[in-house]
C-alpha positions as CSV (number, residue, x, y, z in Angstrom):
1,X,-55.7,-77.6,-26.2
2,X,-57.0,-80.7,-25.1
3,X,-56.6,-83.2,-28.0
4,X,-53.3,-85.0,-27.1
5,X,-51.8,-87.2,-29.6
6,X,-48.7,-89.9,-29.2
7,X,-46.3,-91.3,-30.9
8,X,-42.4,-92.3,-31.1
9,X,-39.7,-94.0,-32.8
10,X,-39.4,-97.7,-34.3
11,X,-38.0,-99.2,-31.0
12,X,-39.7,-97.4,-28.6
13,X,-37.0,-95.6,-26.4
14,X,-37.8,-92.2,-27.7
15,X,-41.7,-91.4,-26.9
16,X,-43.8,-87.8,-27.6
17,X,-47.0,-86.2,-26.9
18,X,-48.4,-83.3,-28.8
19,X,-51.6,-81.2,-27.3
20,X,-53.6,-79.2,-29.6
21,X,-53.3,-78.9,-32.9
22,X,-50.6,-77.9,-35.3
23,X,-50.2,-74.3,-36.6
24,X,-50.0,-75.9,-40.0
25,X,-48.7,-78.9,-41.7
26,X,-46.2,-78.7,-44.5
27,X,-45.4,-81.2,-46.6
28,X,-42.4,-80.4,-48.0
29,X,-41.3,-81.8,-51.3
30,X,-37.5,-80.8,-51.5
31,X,-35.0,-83.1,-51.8
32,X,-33.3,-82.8,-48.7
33,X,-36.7,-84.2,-47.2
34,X,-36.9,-86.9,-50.3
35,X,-33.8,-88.3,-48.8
36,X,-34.0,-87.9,-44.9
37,X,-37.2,-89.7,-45.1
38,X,-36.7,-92.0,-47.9
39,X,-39.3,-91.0,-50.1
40,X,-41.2,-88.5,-52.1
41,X,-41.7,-85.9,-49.3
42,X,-42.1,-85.1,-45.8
43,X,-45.5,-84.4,-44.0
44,X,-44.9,-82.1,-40.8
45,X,-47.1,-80.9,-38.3
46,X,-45.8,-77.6,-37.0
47,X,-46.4,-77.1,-33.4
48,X,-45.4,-74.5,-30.7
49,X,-42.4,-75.8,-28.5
50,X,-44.8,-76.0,-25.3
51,X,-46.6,-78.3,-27.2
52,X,-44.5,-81.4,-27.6
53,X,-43.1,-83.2,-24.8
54,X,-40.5,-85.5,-25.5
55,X,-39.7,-88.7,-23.3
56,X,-37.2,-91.3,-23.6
57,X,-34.5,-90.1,-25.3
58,X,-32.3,-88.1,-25.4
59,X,-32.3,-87.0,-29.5
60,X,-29.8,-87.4,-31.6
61,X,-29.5,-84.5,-33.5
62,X,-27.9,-83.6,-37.1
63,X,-27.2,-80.0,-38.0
64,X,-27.6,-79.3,-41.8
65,X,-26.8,-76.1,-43.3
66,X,-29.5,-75.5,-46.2
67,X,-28.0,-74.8,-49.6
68,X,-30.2,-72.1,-50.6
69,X,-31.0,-70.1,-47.0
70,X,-28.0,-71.0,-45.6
71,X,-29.7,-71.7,-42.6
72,X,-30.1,-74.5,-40.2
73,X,-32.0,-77.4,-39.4
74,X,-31.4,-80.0,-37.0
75,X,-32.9,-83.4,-37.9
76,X,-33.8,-84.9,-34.5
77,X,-33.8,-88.6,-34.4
78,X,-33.3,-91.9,-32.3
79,X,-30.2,-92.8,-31.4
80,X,-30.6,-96.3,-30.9
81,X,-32.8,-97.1,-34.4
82,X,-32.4,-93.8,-36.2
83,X,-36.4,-93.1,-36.9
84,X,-36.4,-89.5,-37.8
85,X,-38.9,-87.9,-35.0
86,X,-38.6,-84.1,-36.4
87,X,-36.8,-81.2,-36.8
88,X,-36.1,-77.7,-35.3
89,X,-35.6,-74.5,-37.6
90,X,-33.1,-71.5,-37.3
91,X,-35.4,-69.2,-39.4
92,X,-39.0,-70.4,-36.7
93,X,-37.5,-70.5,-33.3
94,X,-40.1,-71.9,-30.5
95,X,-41.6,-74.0,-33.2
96,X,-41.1,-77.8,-33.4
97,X,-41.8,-79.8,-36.4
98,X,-43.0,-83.8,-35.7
99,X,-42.7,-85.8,-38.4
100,X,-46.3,-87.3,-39.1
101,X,-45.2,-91.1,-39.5
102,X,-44.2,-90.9,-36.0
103,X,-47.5,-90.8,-34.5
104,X,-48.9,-93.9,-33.2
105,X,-52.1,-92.9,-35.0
106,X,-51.6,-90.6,-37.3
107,X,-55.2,-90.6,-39.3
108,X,-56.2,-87.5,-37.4
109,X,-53.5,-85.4,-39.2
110,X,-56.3,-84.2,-42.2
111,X,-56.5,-81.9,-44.5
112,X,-60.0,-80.5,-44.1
113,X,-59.0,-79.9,-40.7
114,X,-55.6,-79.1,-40.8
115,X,-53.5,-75.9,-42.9
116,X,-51.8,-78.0,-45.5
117,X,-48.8,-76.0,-47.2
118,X,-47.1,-78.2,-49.9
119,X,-43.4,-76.7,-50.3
120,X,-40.6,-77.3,-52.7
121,X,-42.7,-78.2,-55.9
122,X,-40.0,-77.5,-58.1
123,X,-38.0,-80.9,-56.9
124,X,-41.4,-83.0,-56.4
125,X,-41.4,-86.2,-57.6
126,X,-43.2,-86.7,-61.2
127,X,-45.2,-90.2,-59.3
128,X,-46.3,-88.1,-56.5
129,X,-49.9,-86.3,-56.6
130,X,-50.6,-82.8,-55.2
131,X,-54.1,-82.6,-54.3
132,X,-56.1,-79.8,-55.5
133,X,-57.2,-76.9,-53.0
134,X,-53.8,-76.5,-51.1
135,X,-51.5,-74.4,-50.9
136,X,-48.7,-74.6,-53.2
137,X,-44.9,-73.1,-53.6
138,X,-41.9,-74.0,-55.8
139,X,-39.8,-73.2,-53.3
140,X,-40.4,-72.4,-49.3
141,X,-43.1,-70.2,-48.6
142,X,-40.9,-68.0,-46.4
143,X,-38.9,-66.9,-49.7
């Protein structure tokens, strides 16, 4: 796992790196992710705890309770300027989710590289394109 990649929040007091690749990258169209991000969807590299070291800091965190599994997620994010880094799941503990507008490059997130699962069709927006060839959910693929 030698490819490390960086990145961090808006004012710089909360920096990452990531080695390896993700396990898969969702991007998840529901619309708790259409309004924590502030538009159409979410595009998350999935990664293995041991994986992402975080510097800076410390999080913020936000604990929501998710209407349908009833499980939850915390939403990670600077507390000083409030850029959403990632989150951390009940249901995939170990795992760590980065969110991809937080890397200081994030052009080598691709998807003829990468596992691209697009989630949560049913609530994607009618102006926002689902490229052929991925794979594809109404809901969570879990489900």
């Amino acid at each position: 796992m030698s490819n490390k990649h960086e990145g961090g929040c808006v004012c710089g007091s909360v920096r990452y790196a990531t080695r390896g690749d993700p396990l898969r990258v969702t991007v998840c169209h529901c619309t708790w992710c259409q309004k924590r991000t502030g538009t159409a969807f979410a595009v998350e590299p999935v990664f293995n705890e041991d994986q992402v070291e975080i510097t800076g800091g410390p999080l913020t965190k936000y604990r929501h309770i998710s209407d349908e599994s009833g499980r939850w997620l915390d939403m990670e994010f600077c507390p000083r300027c409030g850029t959403n880094i990632g989150l951390t799941l009940e249901w995939r503990p170990g795992a760590r989710i980065i969110d991809a507008g937080t890397f200081d490059d994030p052009s080598w997130i691709r998807a003829d590289r990468h596992h691209f699962r697009h989630i949560f069709l049913r609530s994607s927006q009618k102006w926002s394109a689902v490229p052929d060839g991925v794979e594809k959910y109404e809901k969570h693929f879990a489900v």
